[in-house]
BAPA-197188 format. One record per atom (N, C-alpha, C, O): residue number from 1; x, y, z; atom name. Coordinates in Angstrom, 3 decimals. Layout:
+------+----------+----------+----------+------+
: resi :        X :        Y :        Z : name :
+------+----------+----------+----------+------+
:  NUM :        X :        Y :        Z :   CA :
...
+------+----------+----------+----------+------+
This chain:
+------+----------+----------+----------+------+
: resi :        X :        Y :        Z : name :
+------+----------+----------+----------+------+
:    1 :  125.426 :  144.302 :  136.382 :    N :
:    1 :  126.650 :  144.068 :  135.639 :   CA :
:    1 :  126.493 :  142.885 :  134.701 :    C :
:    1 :  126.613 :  142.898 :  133.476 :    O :
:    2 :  126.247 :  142.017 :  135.369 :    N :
:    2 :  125.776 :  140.454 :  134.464 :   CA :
:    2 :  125.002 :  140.673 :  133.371 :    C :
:    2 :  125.198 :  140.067 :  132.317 :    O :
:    3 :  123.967 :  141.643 :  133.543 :    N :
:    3 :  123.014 :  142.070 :  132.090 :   CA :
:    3 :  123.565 :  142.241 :  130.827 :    C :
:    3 :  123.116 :  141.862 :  129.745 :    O :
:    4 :  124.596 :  142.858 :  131.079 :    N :
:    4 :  125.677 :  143.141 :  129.666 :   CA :
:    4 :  126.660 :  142.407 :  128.987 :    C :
:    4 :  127.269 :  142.537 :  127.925 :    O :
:    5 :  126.629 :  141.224 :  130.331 :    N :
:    5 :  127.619 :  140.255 :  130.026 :   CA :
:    5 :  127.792 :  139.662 :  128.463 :    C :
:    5 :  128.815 :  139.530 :  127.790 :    O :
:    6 :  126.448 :  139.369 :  128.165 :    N :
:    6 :  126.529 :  138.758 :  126.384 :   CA :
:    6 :  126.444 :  139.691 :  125.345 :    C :
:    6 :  126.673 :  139.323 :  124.193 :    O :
:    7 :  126.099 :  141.027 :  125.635 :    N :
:    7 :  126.908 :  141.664 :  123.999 :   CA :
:    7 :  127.942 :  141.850 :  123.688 :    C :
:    7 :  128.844 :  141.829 :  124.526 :    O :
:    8 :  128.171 :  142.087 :  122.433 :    N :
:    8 :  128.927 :  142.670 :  121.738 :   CA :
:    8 :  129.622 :  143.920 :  121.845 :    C :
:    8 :  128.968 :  144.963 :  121.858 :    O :
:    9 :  131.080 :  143.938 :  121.937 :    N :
:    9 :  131.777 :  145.471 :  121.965 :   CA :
:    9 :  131.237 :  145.911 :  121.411 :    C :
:    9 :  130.504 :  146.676 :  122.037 :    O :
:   10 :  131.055 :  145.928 :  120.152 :    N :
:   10 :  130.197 :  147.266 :  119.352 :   CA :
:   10 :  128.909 :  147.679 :  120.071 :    C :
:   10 :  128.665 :  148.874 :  120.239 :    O :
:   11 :  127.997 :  146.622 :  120.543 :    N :
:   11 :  126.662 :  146.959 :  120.986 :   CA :
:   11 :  126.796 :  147.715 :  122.361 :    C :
:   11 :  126.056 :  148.681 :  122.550 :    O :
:   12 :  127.859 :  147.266 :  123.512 :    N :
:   12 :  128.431 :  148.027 :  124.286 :   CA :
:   12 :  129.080 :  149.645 :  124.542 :    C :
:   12 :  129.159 :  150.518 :  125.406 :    O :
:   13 :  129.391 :  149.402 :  123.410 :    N :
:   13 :  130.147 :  150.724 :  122.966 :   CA :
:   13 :  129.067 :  151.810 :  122.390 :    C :
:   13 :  129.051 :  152.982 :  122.767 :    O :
:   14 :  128.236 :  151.301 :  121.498 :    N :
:   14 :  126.624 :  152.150 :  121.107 :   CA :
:   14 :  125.899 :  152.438 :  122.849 :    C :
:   14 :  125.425 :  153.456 :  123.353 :    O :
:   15 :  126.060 :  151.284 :  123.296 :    N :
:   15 :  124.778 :  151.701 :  124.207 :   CA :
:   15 :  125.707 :  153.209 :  125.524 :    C :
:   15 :  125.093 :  154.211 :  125.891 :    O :
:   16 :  126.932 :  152.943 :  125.865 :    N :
:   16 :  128.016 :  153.617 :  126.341 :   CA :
:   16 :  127.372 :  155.025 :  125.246 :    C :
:   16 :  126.487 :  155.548 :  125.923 :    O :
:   17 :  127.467 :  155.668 :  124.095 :    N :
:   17 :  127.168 :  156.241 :  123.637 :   CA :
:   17 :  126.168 :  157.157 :  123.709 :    C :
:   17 :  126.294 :  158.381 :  123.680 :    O :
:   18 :  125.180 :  156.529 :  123.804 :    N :
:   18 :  123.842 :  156.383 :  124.403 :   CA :
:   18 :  123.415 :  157.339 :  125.611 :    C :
:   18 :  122.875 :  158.401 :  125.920 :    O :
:   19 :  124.053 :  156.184 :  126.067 :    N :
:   19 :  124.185 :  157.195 :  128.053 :   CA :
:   19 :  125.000 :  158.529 :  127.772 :    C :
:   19 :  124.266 :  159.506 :  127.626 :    O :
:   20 :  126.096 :  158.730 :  127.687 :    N :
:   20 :  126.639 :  160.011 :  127.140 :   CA :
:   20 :  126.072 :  160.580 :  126.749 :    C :
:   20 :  125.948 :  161.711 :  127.219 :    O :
:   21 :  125.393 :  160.201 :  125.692 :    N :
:   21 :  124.577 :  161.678 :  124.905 :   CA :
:   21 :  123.727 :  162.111 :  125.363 :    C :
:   21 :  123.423 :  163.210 :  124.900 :    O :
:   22 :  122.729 :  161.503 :  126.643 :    N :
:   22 :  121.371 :  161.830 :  127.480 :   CA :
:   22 :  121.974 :  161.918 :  129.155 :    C :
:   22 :  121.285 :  161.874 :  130.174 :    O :
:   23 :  123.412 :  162.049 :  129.060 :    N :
:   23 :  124.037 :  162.378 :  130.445 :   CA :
:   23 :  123.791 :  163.742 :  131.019 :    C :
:   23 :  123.770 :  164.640 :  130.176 :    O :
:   24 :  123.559 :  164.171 :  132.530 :    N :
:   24 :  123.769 :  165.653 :  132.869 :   CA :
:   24 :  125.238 :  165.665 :  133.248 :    C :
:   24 :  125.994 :  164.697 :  133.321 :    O :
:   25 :  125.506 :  166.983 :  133.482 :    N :
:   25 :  127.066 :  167.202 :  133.867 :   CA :
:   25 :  127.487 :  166.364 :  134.964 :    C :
:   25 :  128.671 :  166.029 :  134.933 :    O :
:   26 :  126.802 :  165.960 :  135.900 :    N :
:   26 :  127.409 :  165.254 :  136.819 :   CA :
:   26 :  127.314 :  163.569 :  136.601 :    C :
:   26 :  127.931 :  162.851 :  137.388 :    O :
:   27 :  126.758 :  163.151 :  135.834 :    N :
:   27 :  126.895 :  161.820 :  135.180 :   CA :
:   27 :  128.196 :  162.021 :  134.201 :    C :
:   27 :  128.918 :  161.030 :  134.088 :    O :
:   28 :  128.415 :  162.721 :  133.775 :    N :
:   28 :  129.327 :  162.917 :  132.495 :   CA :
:   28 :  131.077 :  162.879 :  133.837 :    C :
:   28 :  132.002 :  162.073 :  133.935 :    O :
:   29 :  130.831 :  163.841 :  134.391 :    N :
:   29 :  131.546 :  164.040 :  135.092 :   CA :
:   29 :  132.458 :  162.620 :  135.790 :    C :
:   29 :  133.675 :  162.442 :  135.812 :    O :
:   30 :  131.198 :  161.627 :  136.389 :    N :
:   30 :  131.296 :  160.676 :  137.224 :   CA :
:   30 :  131.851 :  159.198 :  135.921 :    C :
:   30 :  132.678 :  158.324 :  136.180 :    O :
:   31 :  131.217 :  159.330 :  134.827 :    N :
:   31 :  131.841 :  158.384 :  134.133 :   CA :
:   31 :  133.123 :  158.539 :  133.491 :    C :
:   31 :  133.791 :  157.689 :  132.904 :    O :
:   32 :  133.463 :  160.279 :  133.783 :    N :
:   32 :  135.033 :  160.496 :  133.377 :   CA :
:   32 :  136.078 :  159.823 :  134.761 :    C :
:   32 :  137.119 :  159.175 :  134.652 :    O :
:   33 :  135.482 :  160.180 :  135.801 :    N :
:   33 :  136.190 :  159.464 :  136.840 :   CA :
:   33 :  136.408 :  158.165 :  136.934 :    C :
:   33 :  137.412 :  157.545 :  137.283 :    O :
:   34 :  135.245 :  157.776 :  136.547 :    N :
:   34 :  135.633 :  155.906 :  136.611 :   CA :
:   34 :  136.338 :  155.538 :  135.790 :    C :
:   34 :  137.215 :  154.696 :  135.978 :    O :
:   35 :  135.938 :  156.471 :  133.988 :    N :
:   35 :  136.572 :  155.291 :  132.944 :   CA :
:   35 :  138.880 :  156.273 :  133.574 :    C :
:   35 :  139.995 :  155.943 :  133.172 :    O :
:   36 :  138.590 :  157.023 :  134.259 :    N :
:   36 :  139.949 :  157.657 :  134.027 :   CA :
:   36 :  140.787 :  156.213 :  135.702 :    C :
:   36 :  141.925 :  155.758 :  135.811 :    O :
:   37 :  139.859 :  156.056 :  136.375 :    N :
:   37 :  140.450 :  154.851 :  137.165 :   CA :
:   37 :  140.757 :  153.357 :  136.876 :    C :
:   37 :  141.694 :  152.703 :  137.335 :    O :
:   38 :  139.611 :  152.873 :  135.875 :    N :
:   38 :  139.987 :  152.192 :  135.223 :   CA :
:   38 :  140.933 :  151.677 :  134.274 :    C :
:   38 :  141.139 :  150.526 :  133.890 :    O :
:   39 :  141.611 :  153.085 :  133.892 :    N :
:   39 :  142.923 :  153.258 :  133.017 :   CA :
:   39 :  143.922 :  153.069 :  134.060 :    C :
:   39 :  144.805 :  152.374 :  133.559 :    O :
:   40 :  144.274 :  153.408 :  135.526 :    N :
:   40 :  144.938 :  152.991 :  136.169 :   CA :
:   40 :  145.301 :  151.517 :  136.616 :    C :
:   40 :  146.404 :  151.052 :  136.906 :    O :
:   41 :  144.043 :  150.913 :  136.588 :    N :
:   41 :  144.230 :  149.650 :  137.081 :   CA :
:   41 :  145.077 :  148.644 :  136.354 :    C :
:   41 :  144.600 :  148.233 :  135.297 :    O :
:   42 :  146.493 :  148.070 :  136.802 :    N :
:   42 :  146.762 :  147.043 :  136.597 :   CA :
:   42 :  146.896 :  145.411 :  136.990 :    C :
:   42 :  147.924 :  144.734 :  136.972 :    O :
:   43 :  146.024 :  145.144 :  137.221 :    N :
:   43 :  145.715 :  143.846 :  137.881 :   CA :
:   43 :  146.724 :  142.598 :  137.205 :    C :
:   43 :  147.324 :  142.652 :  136.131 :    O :
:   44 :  146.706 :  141.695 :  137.997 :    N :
:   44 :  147.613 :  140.667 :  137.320 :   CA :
:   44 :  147.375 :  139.314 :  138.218 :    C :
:   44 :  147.787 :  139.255 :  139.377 :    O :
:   45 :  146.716 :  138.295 :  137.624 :    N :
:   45 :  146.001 :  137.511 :  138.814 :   CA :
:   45 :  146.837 :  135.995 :  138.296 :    C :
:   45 :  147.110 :  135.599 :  137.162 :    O :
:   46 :  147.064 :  135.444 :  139.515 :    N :
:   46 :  147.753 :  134.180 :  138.996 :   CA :
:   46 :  146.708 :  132.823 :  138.182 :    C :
:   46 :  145.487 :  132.684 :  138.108 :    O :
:   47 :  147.866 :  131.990 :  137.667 :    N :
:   47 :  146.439 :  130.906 :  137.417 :   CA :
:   47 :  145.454 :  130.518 :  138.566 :    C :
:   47 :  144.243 :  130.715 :  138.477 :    O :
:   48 :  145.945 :  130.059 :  139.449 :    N :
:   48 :  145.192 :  129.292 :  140.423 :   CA :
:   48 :  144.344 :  130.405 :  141.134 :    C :
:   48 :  143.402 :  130.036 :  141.836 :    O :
:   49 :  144.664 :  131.991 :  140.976 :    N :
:   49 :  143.220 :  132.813 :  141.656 :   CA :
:   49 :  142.601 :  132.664 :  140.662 :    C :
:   49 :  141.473 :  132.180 :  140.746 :    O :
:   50 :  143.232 :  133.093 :  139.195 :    N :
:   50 :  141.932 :  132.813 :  138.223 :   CA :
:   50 :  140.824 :  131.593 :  137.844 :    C :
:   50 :  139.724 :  131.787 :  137.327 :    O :
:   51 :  141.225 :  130.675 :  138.117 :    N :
:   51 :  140.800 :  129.331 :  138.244 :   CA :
:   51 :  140.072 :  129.774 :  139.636 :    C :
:   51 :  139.011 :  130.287 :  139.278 :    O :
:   52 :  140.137 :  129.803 :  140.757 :    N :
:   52 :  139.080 :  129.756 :  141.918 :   CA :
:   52 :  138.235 :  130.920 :  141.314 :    C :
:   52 :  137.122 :  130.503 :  140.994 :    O :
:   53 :  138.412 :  132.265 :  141.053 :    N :
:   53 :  137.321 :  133.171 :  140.372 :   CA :
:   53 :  136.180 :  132.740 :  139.290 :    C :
:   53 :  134.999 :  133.006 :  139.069 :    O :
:   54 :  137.467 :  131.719 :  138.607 :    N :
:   54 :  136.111 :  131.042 :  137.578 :   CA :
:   54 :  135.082 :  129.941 :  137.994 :    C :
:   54 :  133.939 :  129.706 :  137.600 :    O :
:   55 :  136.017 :  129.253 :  139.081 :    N :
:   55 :  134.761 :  128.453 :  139.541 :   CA :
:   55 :  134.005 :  128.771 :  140.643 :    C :
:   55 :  133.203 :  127.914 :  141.014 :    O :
:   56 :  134.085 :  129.968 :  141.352 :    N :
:   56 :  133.185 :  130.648 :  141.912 :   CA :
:   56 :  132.123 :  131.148 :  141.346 :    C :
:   56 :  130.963 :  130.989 :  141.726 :    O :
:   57 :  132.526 :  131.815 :  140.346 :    N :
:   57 :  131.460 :  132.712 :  139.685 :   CA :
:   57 :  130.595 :  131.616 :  138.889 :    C :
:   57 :  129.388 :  131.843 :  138.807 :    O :
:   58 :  130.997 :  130.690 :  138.418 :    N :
:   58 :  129.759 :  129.950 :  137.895 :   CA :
:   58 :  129.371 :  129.043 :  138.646 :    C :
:   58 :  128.650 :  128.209 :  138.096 :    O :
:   59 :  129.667 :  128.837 :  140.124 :    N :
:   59 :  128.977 :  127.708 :  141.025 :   CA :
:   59 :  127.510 :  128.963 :  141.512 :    C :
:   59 :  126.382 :  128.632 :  141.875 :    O :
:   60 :  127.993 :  130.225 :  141.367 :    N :
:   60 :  127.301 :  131.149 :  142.014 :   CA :
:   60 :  125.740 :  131.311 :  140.679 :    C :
:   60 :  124.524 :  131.164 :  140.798 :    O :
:   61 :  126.881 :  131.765 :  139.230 :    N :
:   61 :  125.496 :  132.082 :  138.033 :   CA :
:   61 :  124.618 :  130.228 :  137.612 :    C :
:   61 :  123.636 :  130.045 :  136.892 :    O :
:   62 :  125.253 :  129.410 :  138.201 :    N :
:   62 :  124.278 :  128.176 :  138.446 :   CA :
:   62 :  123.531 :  127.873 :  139.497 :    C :
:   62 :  122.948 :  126.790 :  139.452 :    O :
:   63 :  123.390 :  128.559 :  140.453 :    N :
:   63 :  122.705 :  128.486 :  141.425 :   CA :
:   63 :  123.031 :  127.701 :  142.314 :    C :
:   63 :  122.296 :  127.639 :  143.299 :    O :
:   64 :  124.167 :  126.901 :  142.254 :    N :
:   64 :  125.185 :  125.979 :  143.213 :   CA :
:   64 :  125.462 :  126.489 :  144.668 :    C :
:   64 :  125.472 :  125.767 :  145.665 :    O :
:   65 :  125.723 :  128.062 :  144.637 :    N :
:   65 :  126.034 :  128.580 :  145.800 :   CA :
:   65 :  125.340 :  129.737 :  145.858 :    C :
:   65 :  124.727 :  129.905 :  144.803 :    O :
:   66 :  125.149 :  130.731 :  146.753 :    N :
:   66 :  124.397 :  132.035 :  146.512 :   CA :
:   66 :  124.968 :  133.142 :  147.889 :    C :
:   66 :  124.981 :  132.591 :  148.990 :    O :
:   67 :  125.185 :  133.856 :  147.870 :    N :
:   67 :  125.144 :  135.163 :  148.467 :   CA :
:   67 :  124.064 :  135.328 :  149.635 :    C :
:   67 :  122.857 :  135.111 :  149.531 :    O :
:   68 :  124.873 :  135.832 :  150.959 :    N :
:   68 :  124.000 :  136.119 :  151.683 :   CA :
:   68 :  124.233 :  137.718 :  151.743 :    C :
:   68 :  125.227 :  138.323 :  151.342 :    O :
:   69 :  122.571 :  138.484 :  152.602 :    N :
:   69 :  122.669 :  140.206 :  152.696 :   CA :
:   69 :  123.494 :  140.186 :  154.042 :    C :
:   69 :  123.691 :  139.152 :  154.679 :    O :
:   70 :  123.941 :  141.395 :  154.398 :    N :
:   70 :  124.699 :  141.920 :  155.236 :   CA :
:   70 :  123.471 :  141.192 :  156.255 :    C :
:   70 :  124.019 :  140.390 :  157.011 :    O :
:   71 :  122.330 :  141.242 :  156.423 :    N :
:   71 :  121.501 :  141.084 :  157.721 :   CA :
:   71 :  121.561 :  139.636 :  157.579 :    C :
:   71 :  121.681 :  139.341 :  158.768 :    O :
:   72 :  121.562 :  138.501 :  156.940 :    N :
:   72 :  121.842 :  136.989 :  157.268 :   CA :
:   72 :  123.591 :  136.571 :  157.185 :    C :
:   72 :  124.084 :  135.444 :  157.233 :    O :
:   73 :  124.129 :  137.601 :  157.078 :    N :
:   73 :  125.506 :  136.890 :  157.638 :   CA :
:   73 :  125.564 :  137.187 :  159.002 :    C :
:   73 :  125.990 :  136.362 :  159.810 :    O :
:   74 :  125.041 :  138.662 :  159.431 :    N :
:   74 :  124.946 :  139.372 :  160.920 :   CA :
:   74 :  124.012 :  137.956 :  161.974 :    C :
:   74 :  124.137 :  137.476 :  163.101 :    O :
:   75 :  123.149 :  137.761 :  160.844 :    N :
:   75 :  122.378 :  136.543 :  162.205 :   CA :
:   75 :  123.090 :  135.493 :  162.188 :    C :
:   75 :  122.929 :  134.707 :  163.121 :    O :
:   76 :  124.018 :  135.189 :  161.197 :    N :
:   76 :  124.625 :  133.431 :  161.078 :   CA :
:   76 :  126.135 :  133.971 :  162.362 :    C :
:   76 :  126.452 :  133.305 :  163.348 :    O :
:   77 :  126.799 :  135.295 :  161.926 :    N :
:   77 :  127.607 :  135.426 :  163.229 :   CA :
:   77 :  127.784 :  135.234 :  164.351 :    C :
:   77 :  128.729 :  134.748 :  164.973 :    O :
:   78 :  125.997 :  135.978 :  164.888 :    N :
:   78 :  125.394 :  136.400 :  165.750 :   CA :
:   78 :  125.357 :  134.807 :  166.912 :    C :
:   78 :  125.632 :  134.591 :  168.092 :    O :
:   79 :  124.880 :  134.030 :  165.807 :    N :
:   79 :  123.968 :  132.460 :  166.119 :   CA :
:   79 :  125.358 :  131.639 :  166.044 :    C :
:   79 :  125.399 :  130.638 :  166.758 :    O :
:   80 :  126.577 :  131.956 :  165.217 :    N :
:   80 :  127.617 :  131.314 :  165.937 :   CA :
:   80 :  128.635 :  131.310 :  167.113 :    C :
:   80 :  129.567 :  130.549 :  167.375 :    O :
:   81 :  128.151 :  132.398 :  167.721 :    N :
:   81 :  129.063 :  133.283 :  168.947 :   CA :
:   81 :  128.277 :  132.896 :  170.085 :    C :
:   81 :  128.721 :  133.053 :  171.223 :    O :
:   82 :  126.725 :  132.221 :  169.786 :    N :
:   82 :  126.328 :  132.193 :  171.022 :   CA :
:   82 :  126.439 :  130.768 :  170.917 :    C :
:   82 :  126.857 :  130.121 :  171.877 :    O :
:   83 :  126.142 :  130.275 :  169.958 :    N :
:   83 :  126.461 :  128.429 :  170.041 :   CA :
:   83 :  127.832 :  128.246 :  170.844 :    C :
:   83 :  127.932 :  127.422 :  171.753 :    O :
:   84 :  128.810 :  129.022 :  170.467 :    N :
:   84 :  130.046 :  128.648 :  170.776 :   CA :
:   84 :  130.526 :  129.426 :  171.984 :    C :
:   84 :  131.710 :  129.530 :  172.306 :    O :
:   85 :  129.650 :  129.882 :  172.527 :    N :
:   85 :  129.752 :  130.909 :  173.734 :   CA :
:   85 :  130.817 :  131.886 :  174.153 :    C :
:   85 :  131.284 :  131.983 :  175.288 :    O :
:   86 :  131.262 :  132.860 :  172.708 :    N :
:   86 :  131.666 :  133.761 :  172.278 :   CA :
:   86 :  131.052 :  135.296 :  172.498 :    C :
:   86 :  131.594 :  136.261 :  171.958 :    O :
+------+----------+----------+----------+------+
């Protein structure tokens, strides 16, 4: 997702193009579903979530904080249930 982050609508919109025109029916199909859910969505986020979203996401694209996989949160659980004799 982040890859696309710095173009341009237009260059977005070409490359969107792109994919369409070298789509099979079931790609075609699947990007009618999304872009038709996406038309549903009305989101509406207050200041202060938007403000924690923004400084999440760039403590995260600075390398400040990082993401763990499903298998190192399972061991950090795992390793706090027995510390705490849970």
């Amino acid at each position: 997702m982040y890859k696309y982050r710095d173009m341009t609508i237009e260059a977005a919109k070409e490359k969107l193009h792109e994919i369409i025109e070298h789509a099979g029916e079931q790609e075609i199909l699947t990007l009618l579903s999304l872009a038709e859910g996406i038309e549903n969505i009305n989101y509406k986020y207050d200041d202060a979530t938007l403000s924690m979203l923004k400084e999440r996401s760039e403590a995260y694209l600075s390398g400040k904080t990082q993401t763990l996989s499903i298998e190192e949160s399972l061991e950090r659980i795992k390793a706090h249930r027995k510390r705490n004799g849970l």
